[in-house]
VOMI-728083 format. One record per residue (C-alpha): residue in three letters; x, y, z. Coordinates in steps of 0.25 Angstrom, whole numbers, padded with zeros to 4 digits, always signed. Example, Ala and Ser with C-alpha at 12.3 -4.5 7.8 and 13.67 -1.06 7.14 Angstrom:
BEGIN
ALA+0049-0018+0031/SER+0055-0004+0029/
***
This chain:
BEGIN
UNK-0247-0155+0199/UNK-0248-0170+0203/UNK-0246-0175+0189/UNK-0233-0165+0188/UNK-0227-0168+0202/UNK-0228-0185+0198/UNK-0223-0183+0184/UNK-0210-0177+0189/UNK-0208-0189+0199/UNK-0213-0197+0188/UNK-0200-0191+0179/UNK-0189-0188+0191/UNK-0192-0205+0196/UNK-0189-0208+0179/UNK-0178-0200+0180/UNK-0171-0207+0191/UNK-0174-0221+0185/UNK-0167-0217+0173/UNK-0153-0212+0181/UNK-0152-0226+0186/UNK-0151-0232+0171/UNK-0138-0227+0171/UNK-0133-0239+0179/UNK-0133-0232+0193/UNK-0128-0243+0204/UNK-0140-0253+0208/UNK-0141-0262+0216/UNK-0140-0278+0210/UNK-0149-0289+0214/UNK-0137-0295+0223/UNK-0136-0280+0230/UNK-0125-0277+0221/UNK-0121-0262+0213/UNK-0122-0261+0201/UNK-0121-0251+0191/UNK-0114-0237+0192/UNK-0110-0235+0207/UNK-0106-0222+0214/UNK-0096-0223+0227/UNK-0110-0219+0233/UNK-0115-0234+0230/UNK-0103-0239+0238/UNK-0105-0231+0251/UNK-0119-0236+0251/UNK-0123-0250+0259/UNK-0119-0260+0255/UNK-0108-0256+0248/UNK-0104-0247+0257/UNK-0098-0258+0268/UNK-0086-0260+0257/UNK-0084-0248+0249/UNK-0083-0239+0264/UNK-0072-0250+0268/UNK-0064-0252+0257/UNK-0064-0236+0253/UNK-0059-0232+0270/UNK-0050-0245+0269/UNK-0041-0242+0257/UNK-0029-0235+0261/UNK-0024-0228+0245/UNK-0012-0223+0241/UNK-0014-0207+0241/UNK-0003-0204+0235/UNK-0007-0213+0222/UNK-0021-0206+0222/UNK-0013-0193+0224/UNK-0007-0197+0210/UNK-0020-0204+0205/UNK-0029-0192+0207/UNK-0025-0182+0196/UNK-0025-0196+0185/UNK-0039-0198+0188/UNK-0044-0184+0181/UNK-0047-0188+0168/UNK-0051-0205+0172/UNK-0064-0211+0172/UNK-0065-0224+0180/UNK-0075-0235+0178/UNK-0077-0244+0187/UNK-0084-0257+0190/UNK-0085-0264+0204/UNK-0096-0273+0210/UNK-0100-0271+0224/UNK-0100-0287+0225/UNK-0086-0288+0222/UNK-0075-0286+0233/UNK-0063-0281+0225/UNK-0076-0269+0221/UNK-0077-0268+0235/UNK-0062-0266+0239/UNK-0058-0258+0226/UNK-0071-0249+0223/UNK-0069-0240+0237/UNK-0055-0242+0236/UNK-0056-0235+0222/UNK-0066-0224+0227/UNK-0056-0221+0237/UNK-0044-0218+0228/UNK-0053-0210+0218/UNK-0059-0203+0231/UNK-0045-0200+0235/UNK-0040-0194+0221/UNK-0055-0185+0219/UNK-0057-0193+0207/UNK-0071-0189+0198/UNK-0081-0198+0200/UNK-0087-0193+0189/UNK-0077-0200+0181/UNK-0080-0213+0189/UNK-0093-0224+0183/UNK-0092-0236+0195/UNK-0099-0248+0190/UNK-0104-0258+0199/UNK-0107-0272+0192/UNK-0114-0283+0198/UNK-0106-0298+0199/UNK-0107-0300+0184/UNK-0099-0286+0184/UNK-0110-0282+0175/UNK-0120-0268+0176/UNK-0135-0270+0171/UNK-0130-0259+0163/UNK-0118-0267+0157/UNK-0109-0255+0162/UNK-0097-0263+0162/UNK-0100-0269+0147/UNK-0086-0267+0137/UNK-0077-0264+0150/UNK-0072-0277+0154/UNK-0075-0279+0168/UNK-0070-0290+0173/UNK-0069-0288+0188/UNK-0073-0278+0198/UNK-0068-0269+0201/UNK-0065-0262+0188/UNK-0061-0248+0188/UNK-0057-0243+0172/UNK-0053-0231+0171/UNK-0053-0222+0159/UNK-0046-0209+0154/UNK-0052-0202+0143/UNK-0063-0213+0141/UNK-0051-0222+0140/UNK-0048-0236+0149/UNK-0035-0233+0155/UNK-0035-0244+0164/UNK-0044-0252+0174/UNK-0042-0258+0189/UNK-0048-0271+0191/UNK-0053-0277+0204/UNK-0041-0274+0212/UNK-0028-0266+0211/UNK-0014-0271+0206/UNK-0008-0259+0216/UNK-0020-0252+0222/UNK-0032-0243+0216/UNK-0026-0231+0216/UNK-0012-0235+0211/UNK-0020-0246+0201/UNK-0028-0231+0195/UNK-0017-0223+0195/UNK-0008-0233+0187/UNK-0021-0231+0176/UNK-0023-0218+0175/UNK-0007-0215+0176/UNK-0006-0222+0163/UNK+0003-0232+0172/UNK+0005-0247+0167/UNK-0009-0256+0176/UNK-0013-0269+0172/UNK-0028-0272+0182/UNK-0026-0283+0191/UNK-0032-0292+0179/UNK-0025-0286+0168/UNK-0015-0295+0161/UNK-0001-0292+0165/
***
């Protein structure tokens, strides 16, 4: 019985190991996230400090997200931040917030934070280009519609809705 009761320990430990391949947010050598996040990783110290105020402090425009909400249905949204960087700091909560505010699927949602190199020891950001965090690239039908970079040209929920309206948006870094 001993034998049995150790060897399904034995498994169920392996089996956790194995989830964590997957690129689940760690913890870096310099205290930094990296991998896939959830919100959940932000509200917990040390992130927490920043993500709490920036998220309570934004004041959006409801009647954008009003507009925005029912866009969003059919988007998927990558996004790359870095809890080290202070534009991820101001702009990550600030874009939970909006997708809080128009019920957006976090199932359609994959945030990656990278360390200073803007890199993931998976190479989760290999082939999409990021330059600077954050970067949030959204897609319709498995398609780039348009990306926000490090800060908005208006604010983050008139910046999306320009995307996924089909409206003209250049990113703050794209040539005019």
């Amino acid at each position: 019985m001993k034998k049995i009761l150790f060897s399904l320990v034995l498994i169920l430990s392996l089996n956790c190991f194995a989830q964590d391949e997957k690129g689940i947010a760690i913890l870096d050598d310099d205290e930094n996230l990296v991998g896939i996040a959830t919100k959940a990783n932000f509200t917990e110290a040390p992130f927490n400090i920043w993500f709490h105020f920036n998220y309570e402090d934004y004041e959006m425009d409801e009647d954008t997200v009003e507009k925005l909400a029912p866009l969003l249905e059919d988007i998927t949204i990558k996004a790359f931040m870095g809890t080290w960087c202070s534009d991820s700091q101001e702009q990550t909560p600030v874009f939970y917030k909006v997708l809080d505010a128009a019920e957006f699927n976090y199932d359609n949602l994959e945030m990656v934070a990278v360390d200073v190199d803007k890199k993931t020891p998976d190479n989760l950001q290999q082939g999409l280009n990021i330059e600077r965090v954050p970067t949030f690239i959204l897609y319709k039908n498995g398609v780039e519609i348009g990306r926000f970079v490090e800060y908005p040209r208006e604010s983050v929920e008139a910046d999306i809705f320009k995307i996924v309206s089909g409206q003209s948006y250049k990113h703050s870094y794209e040539d005019e």
